[in-house]
C-alpha positions in Angstrom: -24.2 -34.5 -1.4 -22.7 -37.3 0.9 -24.0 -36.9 4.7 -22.2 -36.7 7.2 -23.4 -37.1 10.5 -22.7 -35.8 14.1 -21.0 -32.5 12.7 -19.7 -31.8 15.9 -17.3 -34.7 16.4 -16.5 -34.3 12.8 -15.3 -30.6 13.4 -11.8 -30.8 13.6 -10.5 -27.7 16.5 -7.2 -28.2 15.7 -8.0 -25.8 12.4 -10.8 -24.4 14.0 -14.0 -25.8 11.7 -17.1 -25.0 12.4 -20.0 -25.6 9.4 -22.1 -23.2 8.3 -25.3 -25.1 8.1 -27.8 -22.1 6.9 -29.2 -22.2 3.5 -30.4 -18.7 3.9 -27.3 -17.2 4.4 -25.5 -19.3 1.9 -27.5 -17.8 -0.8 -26.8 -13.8 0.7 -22.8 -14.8 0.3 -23.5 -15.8 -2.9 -25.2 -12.9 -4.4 -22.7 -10.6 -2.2 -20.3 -11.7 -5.0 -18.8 -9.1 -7.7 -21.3 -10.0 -10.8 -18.8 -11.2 -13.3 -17.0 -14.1 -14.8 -13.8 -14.2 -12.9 -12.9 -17.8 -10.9 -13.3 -17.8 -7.4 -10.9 -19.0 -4.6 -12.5 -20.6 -2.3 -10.8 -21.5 1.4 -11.6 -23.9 3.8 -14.7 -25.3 1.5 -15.1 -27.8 4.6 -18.2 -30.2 3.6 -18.9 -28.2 -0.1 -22.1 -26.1 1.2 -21.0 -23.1 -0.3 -19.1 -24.9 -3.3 -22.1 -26.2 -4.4 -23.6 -23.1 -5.0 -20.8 -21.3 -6.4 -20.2 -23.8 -9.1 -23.1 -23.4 -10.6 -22.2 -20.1 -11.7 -18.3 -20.0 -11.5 -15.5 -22.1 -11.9 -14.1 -22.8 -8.5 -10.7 -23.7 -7.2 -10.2 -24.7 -3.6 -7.9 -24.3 -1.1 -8.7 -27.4 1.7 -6.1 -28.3 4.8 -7.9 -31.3 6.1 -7.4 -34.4 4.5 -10.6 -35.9 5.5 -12.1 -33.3 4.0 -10.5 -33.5 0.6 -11.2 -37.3 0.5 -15.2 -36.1 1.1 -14.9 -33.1 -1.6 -13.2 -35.2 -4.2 -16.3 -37.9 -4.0 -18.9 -35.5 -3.9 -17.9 -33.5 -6.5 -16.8 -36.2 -8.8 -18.2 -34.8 -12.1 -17.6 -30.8 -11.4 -13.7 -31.9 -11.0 -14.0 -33.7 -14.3 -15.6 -31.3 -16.3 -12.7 -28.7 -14.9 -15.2 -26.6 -12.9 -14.0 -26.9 -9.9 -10.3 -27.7 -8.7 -9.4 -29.0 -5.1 -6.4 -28.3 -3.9 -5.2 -29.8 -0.6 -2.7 -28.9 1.7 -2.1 -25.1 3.4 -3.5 -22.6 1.4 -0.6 -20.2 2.7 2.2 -22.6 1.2 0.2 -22.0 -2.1 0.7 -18.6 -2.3 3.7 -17.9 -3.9 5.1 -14.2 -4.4 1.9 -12.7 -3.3 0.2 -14.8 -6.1 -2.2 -17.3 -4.9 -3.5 -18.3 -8.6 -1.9 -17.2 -11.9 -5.2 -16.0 -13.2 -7.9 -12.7 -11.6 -10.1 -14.1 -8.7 -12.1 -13.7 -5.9 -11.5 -14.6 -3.0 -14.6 -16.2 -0.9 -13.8 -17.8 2.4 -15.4 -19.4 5.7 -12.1 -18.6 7.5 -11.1 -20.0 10.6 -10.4 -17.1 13.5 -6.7 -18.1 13.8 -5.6 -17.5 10.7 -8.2 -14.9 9.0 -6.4 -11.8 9.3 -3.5 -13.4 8.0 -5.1 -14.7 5.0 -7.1 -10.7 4.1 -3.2 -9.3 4.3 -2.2 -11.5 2.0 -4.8 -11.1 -0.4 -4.6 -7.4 -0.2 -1.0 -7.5 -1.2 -2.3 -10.2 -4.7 -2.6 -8.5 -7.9 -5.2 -11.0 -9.1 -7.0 -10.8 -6.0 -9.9 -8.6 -7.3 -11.8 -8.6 -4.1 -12.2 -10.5 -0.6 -15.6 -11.7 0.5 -15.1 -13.6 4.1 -16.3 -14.9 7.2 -14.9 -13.3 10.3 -14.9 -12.9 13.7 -16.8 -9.6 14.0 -14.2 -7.7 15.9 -11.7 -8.9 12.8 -14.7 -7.6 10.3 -14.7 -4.2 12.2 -11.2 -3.8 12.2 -11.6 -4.4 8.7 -13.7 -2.2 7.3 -14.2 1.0 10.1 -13.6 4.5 9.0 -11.3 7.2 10.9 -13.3 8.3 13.3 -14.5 5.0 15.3 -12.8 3.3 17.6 -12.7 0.0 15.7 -10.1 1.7 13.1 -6.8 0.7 13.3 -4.0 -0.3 11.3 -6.1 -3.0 9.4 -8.4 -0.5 8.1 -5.9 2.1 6.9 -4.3 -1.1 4.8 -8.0 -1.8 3.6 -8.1 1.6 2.6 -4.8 2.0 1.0 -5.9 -0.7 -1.8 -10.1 -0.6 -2.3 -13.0 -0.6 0.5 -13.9 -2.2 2.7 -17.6 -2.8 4.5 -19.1 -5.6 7.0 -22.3 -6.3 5.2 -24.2 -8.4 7.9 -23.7 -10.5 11.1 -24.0 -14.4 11.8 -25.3 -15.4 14.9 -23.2 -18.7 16.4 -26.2 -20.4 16.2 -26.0 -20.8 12.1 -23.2 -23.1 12.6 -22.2 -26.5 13.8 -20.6 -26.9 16.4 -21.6 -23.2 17.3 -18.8 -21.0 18.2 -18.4 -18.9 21.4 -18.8 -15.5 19.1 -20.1 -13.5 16.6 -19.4 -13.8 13.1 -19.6 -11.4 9.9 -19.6 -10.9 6.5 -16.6 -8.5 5.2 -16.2 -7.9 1.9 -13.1 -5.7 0.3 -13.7 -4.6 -3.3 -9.9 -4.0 -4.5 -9.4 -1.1 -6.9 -5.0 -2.3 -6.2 -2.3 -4.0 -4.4 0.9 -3.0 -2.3 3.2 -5.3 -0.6 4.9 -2.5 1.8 6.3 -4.1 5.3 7.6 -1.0 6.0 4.6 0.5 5.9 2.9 -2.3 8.1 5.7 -1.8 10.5 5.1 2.3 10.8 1.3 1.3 11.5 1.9 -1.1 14.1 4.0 2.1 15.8 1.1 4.4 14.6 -1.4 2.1 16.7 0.7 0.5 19.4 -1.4 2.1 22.5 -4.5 2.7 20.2 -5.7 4.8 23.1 -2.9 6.7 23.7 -2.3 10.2 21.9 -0.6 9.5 18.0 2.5 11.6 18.8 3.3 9.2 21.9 3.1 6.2 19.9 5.5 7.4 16.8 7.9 9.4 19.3 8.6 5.9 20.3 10.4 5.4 17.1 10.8 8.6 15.8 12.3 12.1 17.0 9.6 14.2 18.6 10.1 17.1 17.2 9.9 16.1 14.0 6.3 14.1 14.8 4.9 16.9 15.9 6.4 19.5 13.1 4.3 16.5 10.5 1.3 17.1 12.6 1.1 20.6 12.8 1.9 20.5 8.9 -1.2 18.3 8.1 -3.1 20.8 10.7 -3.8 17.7 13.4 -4.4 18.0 16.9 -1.2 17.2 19.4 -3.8 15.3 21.5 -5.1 13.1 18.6 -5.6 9.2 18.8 -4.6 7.1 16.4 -8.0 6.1 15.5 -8.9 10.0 14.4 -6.2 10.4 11.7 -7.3 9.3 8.2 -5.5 6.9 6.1 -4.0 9.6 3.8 -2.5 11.4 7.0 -0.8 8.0 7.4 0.9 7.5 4.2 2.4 11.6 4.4 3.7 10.9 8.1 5.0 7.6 6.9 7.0 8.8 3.9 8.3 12.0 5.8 9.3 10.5 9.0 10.8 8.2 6.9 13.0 10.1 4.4 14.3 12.0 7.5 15.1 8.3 8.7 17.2 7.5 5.2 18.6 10.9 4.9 20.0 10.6 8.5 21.2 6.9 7.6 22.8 8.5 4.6 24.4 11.2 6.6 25.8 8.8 9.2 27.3 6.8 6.9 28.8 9.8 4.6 30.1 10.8 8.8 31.6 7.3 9.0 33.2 7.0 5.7 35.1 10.1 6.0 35.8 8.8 9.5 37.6 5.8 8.0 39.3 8.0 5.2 40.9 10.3 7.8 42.1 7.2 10.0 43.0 5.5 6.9 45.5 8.7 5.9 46.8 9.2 9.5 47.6 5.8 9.4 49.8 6.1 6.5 51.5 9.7 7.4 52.6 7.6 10.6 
Protein backbone atom coordinates (compact mmCIF):
# COMPACT_ATOMS: atom_id res chain seq x y z
CA UNK A 1 0.00 0.00 0.00
CA UNK A 2 1.22 3.67 -0.75
CA UNK A 3 1.68 5.77 2.70
CA UNK A 4 0.26 8.50 3.22
CA UNK A 5 1.30 10.62 5.96
CA UNK A 6 -0.21 13.18 8.40
CA UNK A 7 -3.87 11.66 8.02
CA UNK A 8 -5.34 14.43 9.59
CA UNK A 9 -4.51 17.17 7.09
CA UNK A 10 -5.28 14.61 4.48
CA UNK A 11 -8.88 14.14 5.80
CA UNK A 12 -10.98 16.13 3.72
CA UNK A 13 -14.20 17.74 6.25
CA UNK A 14 -15.88 18.89 3.44
CA UNK A 15 -17.12 14.98 2.93
CA UNK A 16 -16.55 14.28 6.34
CA UNK A 17 -13.44 11.56 6.16
CA UNK A 18 -12.13 10.25 8.87
CA UNK A 19 -9.80 6.69 8.50
CA UNK A 20 -10.36 3.90 10.17
CA UNK A 21 -6.88 2.95 11.16
CA UNK A 22 -7.63 -0.42 13.34
CA UNK A 23 -6.63 -3.64 11.94
CA UNK A 24 -8.66 -5.39 14.64
CA UNK A 25 -11.76 -4.12 13.73
CA UNK A 26 -11.22 -4.29 10.03
CA UNK A 27 -11.08 -8.01 10.24
CA UNK A 28 -14.66 -8.06 12.62
CA UNK A 29 -16.33 -6.03 9.46
CA UNK A 30 -15.08 -8.49 7.35
CA UNK A 31 -16.24 -11.67 8.79
CA UNK A 32 -19.65 -9.66 9.68
CA UNK A 33 -20.19 -10.17 5.97
CA UNK A 34 -23.12 -12.59 4.49
CA UNK A 35 -20.76 -15.81 3.71
CA UNK A 36 -21.35 -16.03 0.00
CA UNK A 37 -20.09 -15.11 -3.39
CA UNK A 38 -22.08 -12.05 -4.25
CA UNK A 39 -19.86 -8.60 -5.14
CA UNK A 40 -19.69 -6.12 -2.66
CA UNK A 41 -20.29 -2.33 -2.92
CA UNK A 42 -18.12 -0.59 -1.23
CA UNK A 43 -18.53 3.45 -0.35
CA UNK A 44 -16.20 5.86 0.56
CA UNK A 45 -13.15 3.11 0.39
CA UNK A 46 -11.00 6.36 1.36
CA UNK A 47 -7.21 5.08 1.56
CA UNK A 48 -8.19 1.00 0.52
CA UNK A 49 -7.91 -0.36 4.35
CA UNK A 50 -10.94 -2.20 4.06
CA UNK A 51 -10.65 -2.95 0.17
CA UNK A 52 -7.73 -4.69 0.75
CA UNK A 53 -9.18 -7.13 2.65
CA UNK A 54 -12.31 -7.56 0.94
CA UNK A 55 -10.64 -8.36 -2.37
CA UNK A 56 -9.20 -11.07 -1.35
CA UNK A 57 -12.28 -12.82 -0.99
CA UNK A 58 -14.81 -10.83 -3.29
CA UNK A 59 -14.89 -8.91 -6.21
CA UNK A 60 -15.26 -5.27 -5.28
CA UNK A 61 -16.66 -2.23 -6.92
CA UNK A 62 -16.27 1.16 -5.45
CA UNK A 63 -18.12 4.08 -4.98
CA UNK A 64 -15.23 7.07 -4.22
CA UNK A 65 -16.20 11.16 -4.25
CA UNK A 66 -12.77 12.44 -3.63
CA UNK A 67 -10.65 12.70 -6.47
CA UNK A 68 -7.41 12.59 -4.53
CA UNK A 69 -8.59 9.59 -3.42
CA UNK A 70 -9.28 7.90 -6.60
CA UNK A 71 -5.93 8.98 -8.01
CA UNK A 72 -4.35 6.97 -4.61
CA UNK A 73 -6.81 3.89 -5.13
CA UNK A 74 -6.21 3.58 -8.82
CA UNK A 75 -2.18 3.33 -8.04
CA UNK A 76 -2.41 1.13 -5.24
CA UNK A 77 -4.53 -1.26 -6.65
CA UNK A 78 -3.11 -1.37 -10.00
CA UNK A 79 -3.21 -5.19 -10.57
CA UNK A 80 -6.75 -5.95 -8.60
CA UNK A 81 -8.28 -3.28 -11.30
CA UNK A 82 -6.63 -5.23 -14.10
CA UNK A 83 -7.52 -8.57 -13.23
CA UNK A 84 -11.34 -7.08 -12.93
CA UNK A 85 -11.46 -7.69 -9.16
CA UNK A 86 -12.12 -4.67 -8.13
CA UNK A 87 -13.75 -1.58 -9.95
CA UNK A 88 -13.33 2.17 -8.81
CA UNK A 89 -15.85 4.26 -9.59
CA UNK A 90 -15.42 7.98 -8.91
CA UNK A 91 -17.74 10.62 -8.57
CA UNK A 92 -21.16 10.72 -6.08
CA UNK A 93 -22.21 7.41 -5.37
CA UNK A 94 -25.91 8.88 -5.16
CA UNK A 95 -25.68 10.02 -8.97
CA UNK A 96 -24.90 6.31 -9.58
CA UNK A 97 -27.92 4.95 -8.42
CA UNK A 98 -30.28 4.97 -10.92
CA UNK A 99 -34.04 3.74 -10.41
CA UNK A 100 -33.17 2.39 -7.05
CA UNK A 101 -30.41 0.30 -8.72
CA UNK A 102 -27.02 1.01 -7.67
CA UNK A 103 -25.37 -2.07 -9.66
CA UNK A 104 -27.10 -4.29 -12.26
CA UNK A 105 -25.99 -7.33 -10.59
CA UNK A 106 -26.96 -8.77 -6.32
CA UNK A 107 -24.60 -7.02 -3.74
CA UNK A 108 -23.69 -6.11 -0.53
CA UNK A 109 -23.44 -3.12 0.47
CA UNK A 110 -20.31 -2.42 3.02
CA UNK A 111 -19.59 1.16 3.89
CA UNK A 112 -17.42 3.61 6.22
CA UNK A 113 -20.21 6.26 5.69
CA UNK A 114 -19.71 9.74 6.42
CA UNK A 115 -22.52 11.10 9.17
CA UNK A 116 -24.05 13.53 6.69
CA UNK A 117 -25.07 11.46 4.27
CA UNK A 118 -25.54 7.83 5.97
CA UNK A 119 -29.08 7.64 6.52
CA UNK A 120 -29.57 8.72 3.18
CA UNK A 121 -27.53 6.19 1.62
CA UNK A 122 -29.34 2.88 4.14
CA UNK A 123 -32.87 4.31 2.53
CA UNK A 124 -31.76 3.95 -0.53
CA UNK A 125 -30.37 0.73 -0.37
CA UNK A 126 -33.45 -0.54 1.43
CA UNK A 127 -35.52 0.46 -1.52
CA UNK A 128 -32.52 -1.74 -4.13
CA UNK A 129 -33.60 -5.09 -5.24
CA UNK A 130 -29.98 -6.20 -5.54
CA UNK A 131 -29.12 -4.78 -2.38
CA UNK A 132 -29.03 -8.10 -0.44
CA UNK A 133 -27.88 -6.62 2.77
CA UNK A 134 -26.25 -3.33 4.42
CA UNK A 135 -23.20 -3.62 6.61
CA UNK A 136 -22.12 0.19 7.71
CA UNK A 137 -20.50 2.50 9.84
CA UNK A 138 -22.62 4.89 11.67
CA UNK A 139 -22.99 7.34 14.03
CA UNK A 140 -24.41 5.31 16.92
CA UNK A 141 -27.59 7.29 17.42
CA UNK A 142 -28.18 6.57 13.36
CA UNK A 143 -27.23 2.69 14.20
CA UNK A 144 -29.96 2.71 17.00
CA UNK A 145 -32.45 4.27 15.08
CA UNK A 146 -31.64 1.64 12.75
CA UNK A 147 -32.03 -1.37 14.26
CA UNK A 148 -34.34 -0.78 17.80
CA UNK A 149 -37.38 -2.75 18.38
CA UNK A 150 -41.02 -1.26 19.40
CA UNK A 151 -40.70 -0.84 22.66
CA UNK A 152 -37.39 1.44 23.09
CA UNK A 153 -37.09 4.74 22.79
CA UNK A 154 -34.54 4.64 19.95
CA UNK A 155 -37.45 3.21 17.50
CA UNK A 156 -38.73 5.43 15.12
CA UNK A 157 -39.65 5.62 11.67
CA UNK A 158 -36.14 4.24 10.50
CA UNK A 159 -36.64 1.18 12.27
CA UNK A 160 -40.25 0.40 11.15
CA UNK A 161 -38.63 0.87 7.37
CA UNK A 162 -35.73 -1.62 8.53
CA UNK A 163 -38.37 -3.80 9.49
CA UNK A 164 -40.66 -3.56 6.69
CA UNK A 165 -37.86 -5.14 4.29
CA UNK A 166 -35.31 -7.64 6.59
CA UNK A 167 -33.53 -6.93 10.16
CA UNK A 168 -31.83 -4.99 11.38
CA UNK A 169 -29.07 -5.21 14.49
CA UNK A 170 -26.00 -2.88 15.76
CA UNK A 171 -23.37 -5.50 16.23
CA UNK A 172 -20.69 -3.50 18.19
CA UNK A 173 -19.39 0.05 18.93
CA UNK A 174 -16.20 2.05 17.71
CA UNK A 175 -14.69 4.25 20.02
CA UNK A 176 -13.35 7.75 18.15
CA UNK A 177 -10.18 6.77 19.05
CA UNK A 178 -9.92 3.88 16.16
CA UNK A 179 -9.89 6.65 13.67
CA UNK A 180 -7.86 9.44 12.19
CA UNK A 181 -8.64 12.36 12.70
CA UNK A 182 -10.88 11.06 15.59
CA UNK A 183 -14.38 12.17 15.51
CA UNK A 184 -16.32 14.02 18.33
CA UNK A 185 -18.73 10.66 18.63
CA UNK A 186 -19.35 7.25 18.76
CA UNK A 187 -19.55 5.01 15.96
CA UNK A 188 -21.18 1.49 15.20
CA UNK A 189 -21.46 -1.29 13.28
CA UNK A 190 -25.20 -1.81 11.69
CA UNK A 191 -25.90 -4.42 9.65
CA UNK A 192 -29.45 -5.05 7.69
CA UNK A 193 -29.90 -8.49 6.31
CA UNK A 194 -32.69 -7.81 3.48
CA UNK A 195 -35.25 -10.64 3.06
CA UNK A 196 -36.97 -7.48 0.20
CA UNK A 197 -37.44 -4.05 -1.11
CA UNK A 198 -40.19 -1.29 -1.23
CA UNK A 199 -39.83 2.07 -2.65
CA UNK A 200 -43.21 3.65 -0.88
CA UNK A 201 -42.92 7.62 -0.21
CA UNK A 202 -46.15 7.62 0.85
CA UNK A 203 -45.45 5.43 3.31
CA UNK A 204 -42.21 7.41 4.52
CA UNK A 205 -44.48 10.37 4.50
CA UNK A 206 -47.29 8.63 7.01
CA UNK A 207 -44.16 7.70 9.31
CA UNK A 208 -42.71 11.07 9.46
CA UNK A 209 -46.59 12.02 10.74
CA UNK A 210 -46.54 8.83 12.83
CA UNK A 211 -43.27 10.17 14.65
CA UNK A 212 -43.31 13.88 14.33
CA UNK A 213 -43.34 14.56 18.30
CA UNK A 214 -41.83 11.02 19.05
CA UNK A 215 -42.84 11.82 22.62
CA UNK A 216 -46.06 12.89 22.18
CA UNK A 217 -49.18 10.35 22.27
CA UNK A 218 -49.61 8.50 18.47
CA UNK A 219 -53.11 9.71 18.00
CA UNK A 220 -51.81 13.52 18.42
CA UNK A 221 -49.30 13.16 15.85
CA UNK A 222 -51.74 11.40 12.94
CA UNK A 223 -54.83 13.65 13.99
CA UNK A 224 -52.49 16.23 12.59
CA UNK A 225 -53.15 14.81 9.24
CA UNK A 226 -55.83 12.75 9.63
CA UNK A 227 -59.60 12.93 11.09
CA UNK A 228 -59.61 12.03 14.78
CA UNK A 229 -62.19 9.98 14.87
CA UNK A 230 -61.15 7.83 12.47
CA UNK A 231 -57.40 7.45 14.31
CA UNK A 232 -58.75 6.49 17.21
CA UNK A 233 -61.57 4.04 15.69
CA UNK A 234 -57.92 2.24 13.96
CA UNK A 235 -56.57 2.13 17.38
CA UNK A 236 -59.22 0.80 19.27
CA UNK A 237 -59.60 -1.84 16.18
CA UNK A 238 -55.88 -3.05 16.59
CA UNK A 239 -56.67 -2.98 20.57
CA UNK A 240 -53.94 0.05 21.28
CA UNK A 241 -53.84 2.28 24.08
CA UNK A 242 -55.26 6.12 23.31
CA UNK A 243 -52.20 7.20 25.31
CA UNK A 244 -49.61 5.29 23.23
CA UNK A 245 -46.27 6.78 21.87
CA UNK A 246 -45.23 6.24 18.71
CA UNK A 247 -42.22 4.32 19.76
CA UNK A 248 -44.70 1.44 21.46
CA UNK A 249 -46.66 0.54 18.30
CA UNK A 250 -45.05 -2.21 16.20
CA UNK A 251 -44.23 -2.01 12.65
CA UNK A 252 -47.22 -4.17 11.52
CA UNK A 253 -49.69 -1.71 13.45
CA UNK A 254 -48.03 0.87 11.11
CA UNK A 255 -48.64 -0.64 7.77
CA UNK A 256 -52.77 -1.36 8.92
CA UNK A 257 -53.12 2.40 10.19
CA UNK A 258 -51.34 3.43 7.00
CA UNK A 259 -53.41 1.61 4.48
CA UNK A 260 -56.76 2.41 6.40
CA UNK A 261 -56.34 5.99 7.07
CA UNK A 262 -55.41 6.05 3.76
CA UNK A 263 -58.12 4.41 1.65
CA UNK A 264 -60.51 6.62 3.77
CA UNK A 265 -58.12 9.48 2.30
CA UNK A 266 -58.73 8.18 -1.58
CA UNK A 267 -62.30 7.23 -1.02
CA UNK A 268 -62.99 10.84 0.24
CA UNK A 269 -60.83 12.21 -2.81
CA UNK A 270 -63.02 10.04 -4.88
CA UNK A 271 -66.16 11.22 -3.37
CA UNK A 272 -65.20 14.86 -3.70
CA UNK A 273 -64.50 14.71 -7.07
CA UNK A 274 -67.67 12.43 -7.98
CA UNK A 275 -69.39 15.92 -5.68
CA UNK A 276 -67.60 18.18 -8.05
CA UNK A 277 -68.29 16.60 -11.29
CA UNK A 278 -71.86 16.48 -10.80
CA UNK A 279 -71.35 20.04 -9.65
CA UNK A 280 -70.13 20.99 -13.14
CA UNK A 281 -72.83 18.74 -14.90
CA UNK A 282 -75.62 20.59 -13.16
CA UNK A 283 -74.06 24.15 -13.92
CA UNK A 284 -73.26 22.94 -17.23
CA UNK A 285 -77.19 22.01 -17.95
CA UNK A 286 -78.49 25.23 -16.18
CA UNK A 287 -76.37 26.96 -18.36
CA UNK A 288 -77.90 25.64 -21.40
CA UNK A 289 -81.80 25.68 -20.17
CA UNK A 290 -80.89 29.55 -19.80
Amino acid sequence: MNKIENLSEFANKRYGQNFLKNDAIIKRIIQSIPNDNLRVAEIGPGLGDLTKELITARNVTAFEVDKRLCEHLQSTFREAIHTGTLNIKCGDVLENWEENRLLDEDYHLVANLPYYIATTIILKALKDEHCQSVLVMVQKEVAQKFSAIAGEKAFSGLSVLTQTVGFGELLFDVGAENFVPPPKVTSSILLIRKNRSEDDKGFEDFLKVAFKQPRKKLSKNLSSHYDKDKVETELQALELSPTIRPHEAETSMYHHLYNELNKDNIDGREQENKRKSKSRERNEQHSKEE
